[in-house]
N, C-alpha and C positions, 0 to 999 in steps of 0.2 A: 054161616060164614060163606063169602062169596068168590068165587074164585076166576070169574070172567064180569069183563063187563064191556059196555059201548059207550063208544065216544059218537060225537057231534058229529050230524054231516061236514059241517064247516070244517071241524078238525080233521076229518079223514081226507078231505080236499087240501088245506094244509100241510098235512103231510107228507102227501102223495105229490106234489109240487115240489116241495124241501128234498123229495126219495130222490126227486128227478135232476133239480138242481144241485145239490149239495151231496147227493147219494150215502146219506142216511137213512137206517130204516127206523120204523114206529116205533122197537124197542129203545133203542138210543133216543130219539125225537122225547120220548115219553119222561125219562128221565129227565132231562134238560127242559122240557115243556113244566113238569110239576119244580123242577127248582128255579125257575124264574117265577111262577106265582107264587112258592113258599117265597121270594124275597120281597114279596110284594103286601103291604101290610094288610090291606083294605081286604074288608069279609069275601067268601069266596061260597058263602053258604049260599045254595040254589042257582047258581051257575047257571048251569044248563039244562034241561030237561029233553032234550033231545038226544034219542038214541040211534040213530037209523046212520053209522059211522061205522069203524073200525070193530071188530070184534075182538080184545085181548086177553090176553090169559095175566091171573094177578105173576104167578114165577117169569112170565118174559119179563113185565114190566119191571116188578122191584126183586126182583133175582135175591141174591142173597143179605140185599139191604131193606128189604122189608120190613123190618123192626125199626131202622133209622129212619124211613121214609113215615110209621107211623107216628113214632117219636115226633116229628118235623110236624106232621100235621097237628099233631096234638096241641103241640106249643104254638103253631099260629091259632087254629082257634080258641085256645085259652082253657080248654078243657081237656076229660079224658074220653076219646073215642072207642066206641068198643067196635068187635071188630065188622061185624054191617055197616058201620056209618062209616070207617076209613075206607074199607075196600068191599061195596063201589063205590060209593057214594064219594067221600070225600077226594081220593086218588081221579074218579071221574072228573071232579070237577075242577080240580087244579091242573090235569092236563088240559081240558079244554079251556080253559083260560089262558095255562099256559102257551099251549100252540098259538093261539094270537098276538103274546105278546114274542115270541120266537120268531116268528111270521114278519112280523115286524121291524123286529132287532136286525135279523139278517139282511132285512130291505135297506135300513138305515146303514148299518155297516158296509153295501154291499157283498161280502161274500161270507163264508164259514171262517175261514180264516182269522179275518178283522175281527168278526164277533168274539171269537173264544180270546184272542189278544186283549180285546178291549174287556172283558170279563175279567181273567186273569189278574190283567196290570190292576185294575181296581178303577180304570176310565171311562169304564159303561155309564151312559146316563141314565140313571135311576130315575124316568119319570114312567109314568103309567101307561103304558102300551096296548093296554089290556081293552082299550076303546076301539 
C-alpha cells in the first residue's frame, strides 16, 4: 500500500498558478481536482504517466475521507480497486486530470468565487474540460 505519490509536471504547474491566484494550496486543489474528474464519466485509466510534479502524502490529500474517496473511484471505474491501484495509481490520475479541468473552470468562470457558485447552484457546464 502506497502512501505518497507524484503528480504531473502540468499539474504541479497548475497548481502553483491557482496557489498564486486563488491562494489555495495542493491539498484543497487536490480534493476539488479528483472531484471534478469523478464527475466526469469517460475512463480515466492511464492518464498520466508522468511523475516529475508535486510530491504528496495519501493523509494530506484524502484526510479522513479516504474511504469515500476510494468508494467514488471504485464506482466510476466499475469495479473493486484494491489498495495499490486506488492510491497511487488511480487518486494520481484523477487529480491530474482533474487540475486541468479546474484550470479550466476557473478561466471560464473567471475567479474562485463564480466557480464554486456555479458548482453549488447546479449551473456548471458539464462539458469536458479535460482537453
Amino acid at each position: 500500500m502506497g502512501f505518497r505519490l507524484k503528480t504531473s509536471k502540468e499539474t504541479k504547474e497548475i497548481f502553483e498558478k491557482l496557489d498564486n491566484s486563488i491562494n489555495l494550496k495542493p491539498f484543497a486543489l487536490c480534493k476539488v481536482a479528483m472531484s471534478l474528474s469523478l464527475k466526469n464519466p469517460s475512463d480515466v485509466k492511464d492518464y498520466s504517466n508522468d511523475i516529475n510534479g508535486l510530491e504528496l502524502n495519501r493523509q494530506t490529500i484524502t484526510a479522513e475521507h479516504d474511504i469515500m474517496f476510494k468508494v467514488l473511484m471504485e464506482n466510476h471505474a466499475k469495479k473493486h480497486l484494491s489498495d495499490d491501484d486506488y492510491f497511487p495509481k488511480y487518486t494520481k490520475w484523477h487529480i491530474d486530470r482533474g487540475a486541468k479541468m479546474l484550470e479550466s473552470k476557473i478561466k471560464y468562470y473567471g475567479n474562485l468565487e463564480q466557480f464554486i457558485k456555479n458548482m453549488i447552484s447546479g449551473d456548471d457546464k458539464d462539458y469536458d474540460l479535460s482537453r
